[in-house]
TIDO-124059 format. One record per residue (C-alpha): residue in one letter; x, y negated, z negated; residue number from 0. Coordinates in nm, 4 decimals. Each point is the difference from the previous one (the first is absolute). Layout:
REM TIDO-124059
['A' [X Y Z] NUM]
...
END
This chain:
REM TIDO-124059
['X' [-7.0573 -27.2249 -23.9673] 0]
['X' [0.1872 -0.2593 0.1811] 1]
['X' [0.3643 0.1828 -0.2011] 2]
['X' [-0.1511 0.3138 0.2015] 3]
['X' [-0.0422 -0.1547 0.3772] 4]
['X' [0.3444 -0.1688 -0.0735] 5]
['X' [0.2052 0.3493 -0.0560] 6]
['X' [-0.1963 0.1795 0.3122] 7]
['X' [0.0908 -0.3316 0.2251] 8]
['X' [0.3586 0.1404 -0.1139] 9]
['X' [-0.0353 0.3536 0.0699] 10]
['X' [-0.1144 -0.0687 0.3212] 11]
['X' [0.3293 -0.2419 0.0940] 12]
['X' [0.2102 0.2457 -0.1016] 13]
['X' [-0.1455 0.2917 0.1981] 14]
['X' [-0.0236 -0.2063 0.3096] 15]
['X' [0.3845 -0.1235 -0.0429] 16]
['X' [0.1123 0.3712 -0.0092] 17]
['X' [-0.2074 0.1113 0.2655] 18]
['X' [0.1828 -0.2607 0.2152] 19]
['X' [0.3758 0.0894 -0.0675] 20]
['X' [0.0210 0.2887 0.1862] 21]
['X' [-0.1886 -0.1402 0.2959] 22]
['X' [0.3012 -0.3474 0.0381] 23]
['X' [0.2803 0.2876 -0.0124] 24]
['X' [-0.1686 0.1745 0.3053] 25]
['X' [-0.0532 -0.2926 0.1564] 26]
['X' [0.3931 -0.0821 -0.0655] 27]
['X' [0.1603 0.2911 0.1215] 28]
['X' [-0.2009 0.0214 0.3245] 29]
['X' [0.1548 -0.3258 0.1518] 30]
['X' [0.3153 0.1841 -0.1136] 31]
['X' [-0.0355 0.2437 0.2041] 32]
['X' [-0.1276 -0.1395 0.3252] 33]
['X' [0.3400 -0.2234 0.0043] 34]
['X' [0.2116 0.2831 -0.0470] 35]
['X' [0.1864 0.0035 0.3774] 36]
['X' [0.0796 0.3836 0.1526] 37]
['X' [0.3541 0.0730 0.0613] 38]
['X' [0.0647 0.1092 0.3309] 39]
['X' [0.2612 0.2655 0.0910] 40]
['X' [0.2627 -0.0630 0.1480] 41]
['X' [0.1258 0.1901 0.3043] 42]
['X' [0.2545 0.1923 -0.0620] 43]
['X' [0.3579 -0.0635 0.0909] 44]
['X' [-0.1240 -0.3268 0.1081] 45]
['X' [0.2275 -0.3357 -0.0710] 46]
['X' [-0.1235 -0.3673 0.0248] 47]
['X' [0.2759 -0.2706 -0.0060] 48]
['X' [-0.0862 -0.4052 0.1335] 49]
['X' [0.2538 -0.1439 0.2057] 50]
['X' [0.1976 -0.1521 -0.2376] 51]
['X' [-0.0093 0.3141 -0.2147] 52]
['X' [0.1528 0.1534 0.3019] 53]
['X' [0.2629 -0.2681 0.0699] 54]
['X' [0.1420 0.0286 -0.3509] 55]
['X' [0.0705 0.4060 0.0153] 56]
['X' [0.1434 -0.0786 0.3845] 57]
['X' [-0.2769 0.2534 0.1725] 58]
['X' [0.0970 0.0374 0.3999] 59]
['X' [-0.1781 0.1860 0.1627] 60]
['X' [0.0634 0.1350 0.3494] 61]
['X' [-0.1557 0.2185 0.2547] 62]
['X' [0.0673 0.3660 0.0237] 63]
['X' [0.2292 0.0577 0.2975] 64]
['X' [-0.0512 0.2435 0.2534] 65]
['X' [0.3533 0.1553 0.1744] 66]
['X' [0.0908 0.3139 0.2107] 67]
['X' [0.1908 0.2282 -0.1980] 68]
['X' [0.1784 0.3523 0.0917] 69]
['X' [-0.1236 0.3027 -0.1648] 70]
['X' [0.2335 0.1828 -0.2773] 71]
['X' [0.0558 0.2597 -0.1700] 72]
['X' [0.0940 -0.0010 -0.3616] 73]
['X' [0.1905 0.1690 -0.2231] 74]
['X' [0.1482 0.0303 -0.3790] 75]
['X' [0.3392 0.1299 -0.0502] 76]
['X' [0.3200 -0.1044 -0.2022] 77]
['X' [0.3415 -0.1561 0.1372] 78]
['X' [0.2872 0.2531 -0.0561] 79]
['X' [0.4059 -0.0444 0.1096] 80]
['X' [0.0679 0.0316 0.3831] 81]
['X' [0.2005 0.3964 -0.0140] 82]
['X' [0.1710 -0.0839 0.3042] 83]
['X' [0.1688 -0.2426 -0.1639] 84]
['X' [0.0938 0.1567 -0.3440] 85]
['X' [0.3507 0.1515 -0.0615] 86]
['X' [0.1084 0.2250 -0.2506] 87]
['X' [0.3140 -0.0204 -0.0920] 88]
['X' [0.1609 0.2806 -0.1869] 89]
['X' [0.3540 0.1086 -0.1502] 90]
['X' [0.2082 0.1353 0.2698] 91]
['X' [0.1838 0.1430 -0.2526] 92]
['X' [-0.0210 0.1316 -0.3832] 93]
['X' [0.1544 -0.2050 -0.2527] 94]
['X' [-0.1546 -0.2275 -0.2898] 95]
['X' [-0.1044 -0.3595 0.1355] 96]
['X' [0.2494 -0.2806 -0.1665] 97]
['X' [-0.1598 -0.2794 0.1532] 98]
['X' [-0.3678 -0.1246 0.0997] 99]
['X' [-0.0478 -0.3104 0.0099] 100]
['X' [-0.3526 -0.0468 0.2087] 101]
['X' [-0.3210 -0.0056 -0.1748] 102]
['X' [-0.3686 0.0645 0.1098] 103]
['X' [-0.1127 -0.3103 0.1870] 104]
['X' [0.3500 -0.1033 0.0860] 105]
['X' [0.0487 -0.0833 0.4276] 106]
['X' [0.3091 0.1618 0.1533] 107]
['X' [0.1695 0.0068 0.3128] 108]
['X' [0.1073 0.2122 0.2182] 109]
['X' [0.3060 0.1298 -0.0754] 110]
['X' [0.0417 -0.1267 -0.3409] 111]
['X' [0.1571 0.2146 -0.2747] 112]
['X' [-0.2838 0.0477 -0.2555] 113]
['X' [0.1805 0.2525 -0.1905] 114]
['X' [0.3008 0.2762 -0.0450] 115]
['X' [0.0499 0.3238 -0.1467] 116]
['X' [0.2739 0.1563 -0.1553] 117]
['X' [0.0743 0.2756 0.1633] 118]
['X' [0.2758 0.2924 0.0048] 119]
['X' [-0.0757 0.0808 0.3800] 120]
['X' [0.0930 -0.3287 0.0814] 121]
['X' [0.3332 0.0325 -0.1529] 122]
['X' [0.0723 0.3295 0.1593] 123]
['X' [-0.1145 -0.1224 0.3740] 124]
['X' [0.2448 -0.3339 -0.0706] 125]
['X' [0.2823 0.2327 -0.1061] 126]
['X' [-0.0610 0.2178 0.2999] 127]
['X' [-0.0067 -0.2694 0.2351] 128]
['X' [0.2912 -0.1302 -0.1663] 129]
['X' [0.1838 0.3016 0.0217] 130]
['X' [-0.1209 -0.0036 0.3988] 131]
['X' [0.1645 -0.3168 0.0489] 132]
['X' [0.3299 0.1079 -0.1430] 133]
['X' [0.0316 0.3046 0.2268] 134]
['X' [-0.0848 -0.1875 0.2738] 135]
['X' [0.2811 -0.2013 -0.1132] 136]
['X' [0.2134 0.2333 0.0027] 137]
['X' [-0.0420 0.1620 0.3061] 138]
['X' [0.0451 -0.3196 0.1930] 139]
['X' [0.3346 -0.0373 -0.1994] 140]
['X' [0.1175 0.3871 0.1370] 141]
['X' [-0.1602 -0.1394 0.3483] 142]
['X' [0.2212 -0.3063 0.0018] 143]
['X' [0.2922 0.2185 -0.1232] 144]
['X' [-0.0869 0.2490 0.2885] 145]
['X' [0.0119 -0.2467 0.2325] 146]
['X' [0.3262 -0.1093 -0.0687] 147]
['X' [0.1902 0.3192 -0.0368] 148]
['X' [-0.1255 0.0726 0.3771] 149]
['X' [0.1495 -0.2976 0.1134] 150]
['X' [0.2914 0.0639 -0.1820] 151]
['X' [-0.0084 0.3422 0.1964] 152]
['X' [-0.0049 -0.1269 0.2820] 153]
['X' [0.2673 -0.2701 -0.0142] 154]
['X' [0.1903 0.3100 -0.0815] 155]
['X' [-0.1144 0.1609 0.3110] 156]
['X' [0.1191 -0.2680 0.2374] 157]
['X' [0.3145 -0.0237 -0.1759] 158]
['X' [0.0545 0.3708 0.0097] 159]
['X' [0.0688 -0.0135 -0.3559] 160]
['X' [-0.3418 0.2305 -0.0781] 161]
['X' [-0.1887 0.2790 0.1609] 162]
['X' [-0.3441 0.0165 0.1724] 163]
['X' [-0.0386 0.2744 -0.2958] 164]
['X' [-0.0158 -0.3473 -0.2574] 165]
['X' [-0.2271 -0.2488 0.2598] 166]
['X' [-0.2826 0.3177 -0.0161] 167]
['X' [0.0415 0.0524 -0.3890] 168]
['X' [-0.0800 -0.3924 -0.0419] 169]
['X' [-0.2787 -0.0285 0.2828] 170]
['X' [-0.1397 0.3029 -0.1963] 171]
['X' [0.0454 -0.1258 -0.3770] 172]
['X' [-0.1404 -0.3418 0.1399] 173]
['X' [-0.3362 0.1712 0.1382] 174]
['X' [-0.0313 0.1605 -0.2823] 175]
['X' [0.0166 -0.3067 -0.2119] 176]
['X' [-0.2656 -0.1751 0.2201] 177]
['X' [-0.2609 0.3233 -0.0352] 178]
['X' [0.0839 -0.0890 -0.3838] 179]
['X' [-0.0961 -0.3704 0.0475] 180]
['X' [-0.3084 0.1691 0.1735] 181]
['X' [-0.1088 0.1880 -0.2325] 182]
['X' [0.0491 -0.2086 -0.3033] 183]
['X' [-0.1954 -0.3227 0.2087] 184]
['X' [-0.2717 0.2932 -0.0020] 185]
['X' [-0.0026 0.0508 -0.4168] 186]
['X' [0.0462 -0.4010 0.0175] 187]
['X' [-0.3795 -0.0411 0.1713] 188]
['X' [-0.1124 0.3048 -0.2307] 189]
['X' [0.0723 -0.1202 -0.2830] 190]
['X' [-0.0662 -0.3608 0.0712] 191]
['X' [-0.3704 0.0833 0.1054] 192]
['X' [-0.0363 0.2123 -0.3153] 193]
['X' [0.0907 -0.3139 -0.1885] 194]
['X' [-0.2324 -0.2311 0.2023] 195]
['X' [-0.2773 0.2167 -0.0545] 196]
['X' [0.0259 -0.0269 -0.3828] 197]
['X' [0.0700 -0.3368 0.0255] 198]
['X' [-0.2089 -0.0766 0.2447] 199]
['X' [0.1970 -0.2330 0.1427] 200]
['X' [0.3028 -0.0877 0.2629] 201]
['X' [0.2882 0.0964 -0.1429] 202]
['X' [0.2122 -0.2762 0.1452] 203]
['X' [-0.2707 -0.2323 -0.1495] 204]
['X' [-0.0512 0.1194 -0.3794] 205]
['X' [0.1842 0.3298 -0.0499] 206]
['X' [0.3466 -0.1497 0.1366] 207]
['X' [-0.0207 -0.2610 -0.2627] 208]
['X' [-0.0501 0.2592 -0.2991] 209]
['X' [0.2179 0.2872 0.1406] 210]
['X' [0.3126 0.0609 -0.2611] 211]
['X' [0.3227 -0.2291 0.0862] 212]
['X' [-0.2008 -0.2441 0.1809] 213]
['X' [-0.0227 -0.2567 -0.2740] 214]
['X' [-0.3535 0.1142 -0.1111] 215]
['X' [-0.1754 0.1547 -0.2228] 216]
['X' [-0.0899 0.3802 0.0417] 217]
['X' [-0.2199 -0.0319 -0.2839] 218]
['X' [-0.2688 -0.2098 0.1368] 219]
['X' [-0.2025 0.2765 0.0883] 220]
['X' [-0.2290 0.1084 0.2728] 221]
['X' [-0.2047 -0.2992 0.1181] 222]
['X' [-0.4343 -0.0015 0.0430] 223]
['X' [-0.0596 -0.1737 0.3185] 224]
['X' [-0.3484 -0.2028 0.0299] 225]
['X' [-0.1067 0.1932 0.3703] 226]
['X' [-0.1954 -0.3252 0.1004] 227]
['X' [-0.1109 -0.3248 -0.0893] 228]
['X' [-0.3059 0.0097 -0.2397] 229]
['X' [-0.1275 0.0245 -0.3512] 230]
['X' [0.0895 0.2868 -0.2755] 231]
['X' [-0.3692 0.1250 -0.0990] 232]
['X' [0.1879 0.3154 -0.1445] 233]
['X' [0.2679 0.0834 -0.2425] 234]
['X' [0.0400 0.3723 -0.1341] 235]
['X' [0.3459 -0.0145 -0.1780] 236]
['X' [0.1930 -0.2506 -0.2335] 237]
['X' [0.3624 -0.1109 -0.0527] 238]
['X' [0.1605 0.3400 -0.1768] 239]
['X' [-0.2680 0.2425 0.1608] 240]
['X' [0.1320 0.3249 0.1089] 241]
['X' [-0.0733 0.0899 0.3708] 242]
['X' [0.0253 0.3036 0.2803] 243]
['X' [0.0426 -0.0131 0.3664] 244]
['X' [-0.3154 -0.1385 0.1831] 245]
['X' [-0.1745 -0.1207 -0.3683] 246]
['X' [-0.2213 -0.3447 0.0391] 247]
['X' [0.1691 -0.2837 -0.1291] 248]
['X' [-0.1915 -0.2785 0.1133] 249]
['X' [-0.2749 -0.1332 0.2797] 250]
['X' [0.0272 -0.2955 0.2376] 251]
['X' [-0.3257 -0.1139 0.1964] 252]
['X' [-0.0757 -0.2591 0.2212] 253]
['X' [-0.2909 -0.1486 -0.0987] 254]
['X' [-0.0139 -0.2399 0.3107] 255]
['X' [-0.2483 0.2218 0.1687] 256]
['X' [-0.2831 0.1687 -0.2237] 257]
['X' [-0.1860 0.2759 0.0926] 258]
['X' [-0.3872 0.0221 -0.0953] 259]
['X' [-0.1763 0.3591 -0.0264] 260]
['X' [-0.3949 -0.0358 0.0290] 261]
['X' [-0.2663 0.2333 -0.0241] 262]
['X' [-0.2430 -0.0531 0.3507] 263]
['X' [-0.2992 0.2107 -0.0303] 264]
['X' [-0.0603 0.2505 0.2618] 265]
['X' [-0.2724 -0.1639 0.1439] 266]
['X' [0.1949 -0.3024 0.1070] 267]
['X' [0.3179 0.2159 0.1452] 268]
['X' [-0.1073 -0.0668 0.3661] 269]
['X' [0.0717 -0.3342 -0.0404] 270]
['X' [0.3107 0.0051 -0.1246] 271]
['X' [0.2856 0.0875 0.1862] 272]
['X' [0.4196 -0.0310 -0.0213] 273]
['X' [0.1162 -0.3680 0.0623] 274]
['X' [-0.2823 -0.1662 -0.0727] 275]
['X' [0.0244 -0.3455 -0.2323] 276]
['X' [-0.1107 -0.0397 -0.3522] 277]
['X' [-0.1033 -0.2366 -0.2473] 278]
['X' [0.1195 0.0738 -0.3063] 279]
['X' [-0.1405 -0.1293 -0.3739] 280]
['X' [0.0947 0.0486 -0.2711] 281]
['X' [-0.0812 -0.1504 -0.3787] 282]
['X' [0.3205 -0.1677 -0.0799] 283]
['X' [-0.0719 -0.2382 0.2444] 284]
['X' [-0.4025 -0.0814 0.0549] 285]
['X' [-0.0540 -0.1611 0.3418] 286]
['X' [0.3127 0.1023 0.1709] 287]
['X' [0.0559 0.2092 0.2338] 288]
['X' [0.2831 0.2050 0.1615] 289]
['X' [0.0483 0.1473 0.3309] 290]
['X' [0.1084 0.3665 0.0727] 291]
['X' [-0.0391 0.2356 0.2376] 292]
['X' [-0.0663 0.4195 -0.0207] 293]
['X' [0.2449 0.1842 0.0490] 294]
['X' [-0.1172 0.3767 -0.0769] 295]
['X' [-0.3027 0.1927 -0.0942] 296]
['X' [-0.0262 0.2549 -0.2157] 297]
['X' [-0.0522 0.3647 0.0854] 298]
['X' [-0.2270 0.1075 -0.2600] 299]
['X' [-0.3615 -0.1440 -0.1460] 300]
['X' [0.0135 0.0165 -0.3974] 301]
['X' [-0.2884 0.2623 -0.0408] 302]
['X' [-0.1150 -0.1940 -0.2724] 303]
['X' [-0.0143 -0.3756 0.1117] 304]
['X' [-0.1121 0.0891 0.3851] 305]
['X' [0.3273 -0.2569 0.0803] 306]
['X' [0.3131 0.0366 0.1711] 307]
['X' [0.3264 -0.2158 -0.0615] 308]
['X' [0.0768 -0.2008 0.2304] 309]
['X' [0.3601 -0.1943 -0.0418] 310]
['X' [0.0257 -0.3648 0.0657] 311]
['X' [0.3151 -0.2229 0.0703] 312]
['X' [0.0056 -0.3600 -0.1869] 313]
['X' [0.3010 -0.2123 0.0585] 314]
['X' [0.0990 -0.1494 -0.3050] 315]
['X' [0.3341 -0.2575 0.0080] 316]
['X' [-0.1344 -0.1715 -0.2933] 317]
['X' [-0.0306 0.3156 -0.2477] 318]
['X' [-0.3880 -0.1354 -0.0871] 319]
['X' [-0.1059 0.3369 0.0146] 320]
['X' [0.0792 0.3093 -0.2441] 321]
['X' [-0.0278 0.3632 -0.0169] 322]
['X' [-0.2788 0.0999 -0.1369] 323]
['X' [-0.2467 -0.2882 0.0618] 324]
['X' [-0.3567 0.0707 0.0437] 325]
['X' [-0.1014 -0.1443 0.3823] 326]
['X' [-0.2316 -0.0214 0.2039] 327]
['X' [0.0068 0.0838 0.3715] 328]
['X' [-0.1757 -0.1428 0.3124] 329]
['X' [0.0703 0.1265 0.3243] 330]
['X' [-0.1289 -0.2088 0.3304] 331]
['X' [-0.2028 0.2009 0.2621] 332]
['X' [-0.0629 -0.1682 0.3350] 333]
['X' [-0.3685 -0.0473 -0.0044] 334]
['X' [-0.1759 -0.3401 -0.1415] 335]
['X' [-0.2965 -0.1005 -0.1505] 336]
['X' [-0.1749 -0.3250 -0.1442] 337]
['X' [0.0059 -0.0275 -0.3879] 338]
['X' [-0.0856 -0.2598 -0.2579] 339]
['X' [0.2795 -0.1591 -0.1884] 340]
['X' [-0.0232 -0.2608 -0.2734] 341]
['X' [0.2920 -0.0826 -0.2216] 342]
['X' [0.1249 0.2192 -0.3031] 343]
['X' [-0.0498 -0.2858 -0.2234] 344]
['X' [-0.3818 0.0075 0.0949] 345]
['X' [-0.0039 0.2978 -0.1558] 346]
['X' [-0.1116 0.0859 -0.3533] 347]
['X' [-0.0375 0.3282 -0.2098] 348]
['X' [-0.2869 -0.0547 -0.1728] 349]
['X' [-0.1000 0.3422 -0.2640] 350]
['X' [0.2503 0.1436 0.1908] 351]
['X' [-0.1284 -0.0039 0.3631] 352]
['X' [0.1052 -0.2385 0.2639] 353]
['X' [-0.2334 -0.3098 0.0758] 354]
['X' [0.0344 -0.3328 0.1545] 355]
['X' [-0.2206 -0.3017 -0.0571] 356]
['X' [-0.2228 -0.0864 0.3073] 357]
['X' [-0.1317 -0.3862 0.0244] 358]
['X' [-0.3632 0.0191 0.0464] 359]
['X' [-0.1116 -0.3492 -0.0256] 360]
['X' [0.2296 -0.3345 -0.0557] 361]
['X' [-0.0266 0.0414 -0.3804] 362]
['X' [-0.0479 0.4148 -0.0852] 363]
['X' [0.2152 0.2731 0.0399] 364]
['X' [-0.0987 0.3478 0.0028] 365]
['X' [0.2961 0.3262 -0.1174] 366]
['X' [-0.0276 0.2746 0.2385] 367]
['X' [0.1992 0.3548 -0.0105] 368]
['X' [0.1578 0.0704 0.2612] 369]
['X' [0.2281 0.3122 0.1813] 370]
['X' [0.3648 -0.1494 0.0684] 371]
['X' [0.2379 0.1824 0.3104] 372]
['X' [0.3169 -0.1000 0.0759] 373]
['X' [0.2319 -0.2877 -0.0610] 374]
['X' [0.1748 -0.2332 0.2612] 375]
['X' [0.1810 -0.3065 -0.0975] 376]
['X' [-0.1614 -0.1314 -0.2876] 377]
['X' [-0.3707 0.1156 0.1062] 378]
['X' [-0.1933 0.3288 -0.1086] 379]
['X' [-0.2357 0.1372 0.2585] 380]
['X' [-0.3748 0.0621 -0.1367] 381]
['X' [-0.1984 0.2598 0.1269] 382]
['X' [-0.2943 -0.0072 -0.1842] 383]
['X' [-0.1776 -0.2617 -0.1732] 384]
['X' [0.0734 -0.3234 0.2419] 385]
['X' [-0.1339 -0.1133 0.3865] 386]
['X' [0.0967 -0.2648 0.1963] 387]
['X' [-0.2167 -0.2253 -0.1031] 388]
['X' [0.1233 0.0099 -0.3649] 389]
['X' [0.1941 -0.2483 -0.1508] 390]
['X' [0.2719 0.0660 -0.3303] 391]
['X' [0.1518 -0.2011 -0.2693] 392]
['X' [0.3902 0.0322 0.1056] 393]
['X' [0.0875 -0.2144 -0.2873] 394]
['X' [-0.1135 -0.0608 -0.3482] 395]
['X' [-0.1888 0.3787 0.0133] 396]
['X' [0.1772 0.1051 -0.3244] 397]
['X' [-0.1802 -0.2962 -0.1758] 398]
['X' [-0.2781 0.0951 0.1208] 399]
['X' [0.0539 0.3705 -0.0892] 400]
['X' [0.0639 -0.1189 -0.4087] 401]
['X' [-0.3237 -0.1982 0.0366] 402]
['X' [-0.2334 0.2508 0.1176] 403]
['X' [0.1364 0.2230 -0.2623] 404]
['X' [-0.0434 -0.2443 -0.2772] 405]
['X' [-0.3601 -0.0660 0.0875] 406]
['X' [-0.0342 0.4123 0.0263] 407]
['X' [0.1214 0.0139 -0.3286] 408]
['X' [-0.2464 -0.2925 -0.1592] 409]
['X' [-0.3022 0.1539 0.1804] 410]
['X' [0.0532 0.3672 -0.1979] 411]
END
């Protein structure tokens, strides 16, 4: 009896310790969950940084400035060679070229001999001009002849040792000789202007020197003048080419002056007009700009595009600026406005659109897109996105940039 009441005493522990369990791990996990803190979301594009935080990355932060600007009008185009100041030069004669020295990129002179061509033309114009020469030779040697037989006449005449018969003869022999100096002075200047034109030069300069008997050679051939002072951007022939009269042999430009050809669109041709300054852009050289001035517009709209061309003048001594450059154009109009402008380095592209940082308390900064205008002397004009009131981070905003895209990244 008392083994019975001793094994039901059991029983009755080990239901009771059972029932329990469950009971403790409810009891356990409830705490648990009542400590658990909820996260709170942070806003977005938001950045919190303590003072010192802010004095390590160098933050500044400055107002945004408010400044009366002129309205523009802009426009893309690309820089291409000023034609009025491009020569051609071509073969005033046909022969095969035997010397070119000049390559693409090389500066010349004006002047300079940049070439020659072997030419037979040039040896028939030197032997006609030679040939010229000699007859005018000549017929100052019958003149000076003339001349003396006359006086010889005439001595006679006085002495009564001749007859007025022989003082006529001579007076007539001698103007005959001078009409024969005359006329071969005239096939002198023929002939020598036929030989300056191939040559291209003064004959008592160049041709003299190479003429036969004159201690030259006639062999040099028929020199390539550089027309002007500038830059050979084109070369169509090569030492040993064969050439005609009036074929391209090379192309001096230049390049001091530049000439820019931008599209305006139509809705912005009142305000554009002949002699009006430009600021020109272009990507070569980010922040910089160069001065020019309009000198023609176009006479037809490009049915496509809606624009016209409109040619702009850019001095440039320094050769900065190439053919073919992309640019950008802006061209000054006389009215003003007010406009927003906060440094370029204030602003950021952040997923691709434009945004600046804006303080909003002493320890948070907030991104914010914005709409950017123009660009004048280091600053970038906003038009949307910014007041007055606003202040921006104008240093240290690129940090800021790779921190609120390192946090974007952790939260996804």
């Amino acid at each position: 009896m008392r083994r019975t009441a001793l094994v039901g005493i059991a029983l009755l522990l080990v239901s009771c310790g059972s029932g329990d369990k469950p009971a403790a791990k409810k009891e356990s996990a409830a705490p648990a969950t009542a400590q658990a803190p909820a996260k709170q979301p942070r806003e977005a594009g938001v950045l919190a940084l303590d003072e010192s935080q802010q004095r390590r990355v160098h933050i500044v932060v400055e107002a945004v400035r408010t400044k009366t600007v002129s309205e523009k009008v802009s426009a893309q185009g690309q820089l291409a060679l000023n034609e009025d100041r491009i020569w051609h030069v071509g073969a005033v004669a046909s022969g095969r070229v035997s010397a070119l020295p000049v390559r693409l990129g090389d500066s010349v002179r004006r002047g300079q001999i940049v070439g020659r061509i072997h030419s037979h033309d040039e040896h028939e114009a030197r032997a006609a001009y030679q040939q010229a020469t000699t007859e005018l030779n000549r017929a100052k040697a019958a003149q000076a002849f003339a001349v003396r037989r006359r006086d010889r006449a005439r001595r006679l005449l006085e002495l009564r040792a001749g007859s007025r018969q022989d003082v006529e003869n001579a007076e007539a022999e001698l103007s005959n000789t001078e009409a024969g100096i005359e006329k071969a002075q005239a096939q002198v200047v023929m002939e020598q202007t036929h030989l300056t034109d191939i040559l291209h030069v003064a004959v008592m300069e160049e041709t003299a020197k190479t003429l036969p008997g004159a201690g030259g050679n006639a062999e040099e051939g028929i020199p390539i003048f550089a027309p002007a002072s500038g830059v050979v951007f084109e070369r169509k022939a090569t030492e040993g080419s064969v050439l005609n009269t009036g074929d391209e042999v090379l192309s001096v430009a230049d390049t001091s002056s530049i000439w820019m050809i931008a599209a305006v669109n139509e809705v912005d041709l009142s305000k554009i007009r002949p002699g009006q300054s430009a600021r020109v852009q272009v990507r070569a050289y980010p922040g910089r700009d160069f001065m020019g001035r309009i000198l023609k517009l176009g006479e037809k709209l490009d049915p496509e595009t809606r624009t016209l061309q409109v040619r702009v003048a850019i001095p440039n001594p320094q050769g900065m600026l190439k053919p073919e450059m992309y640019a950008t154009a802006a061209f000054e109009q006389a009215e003003h406005r007010a406009a927003l402008f906060v440094p370029e380095a204030a602003v950021q592209e952040i997923n691709g659109v434009p945004a600046v940082f804006v303080r909003r308390s002493a320890t948070e900064f907030q991104s914010r897109a914005v709409r950017t205008g123009q660009r004048d002397g280091g600053e970038v004009e906003i038009l949307e996105g910014l007041t007055m009131q606003d202040s921006v981070v104008v240093k240290g905003s690129f940090v800021l940039k790779s921190e609120l895209l390192k946090s974007t990244l952790e939260e996804n």
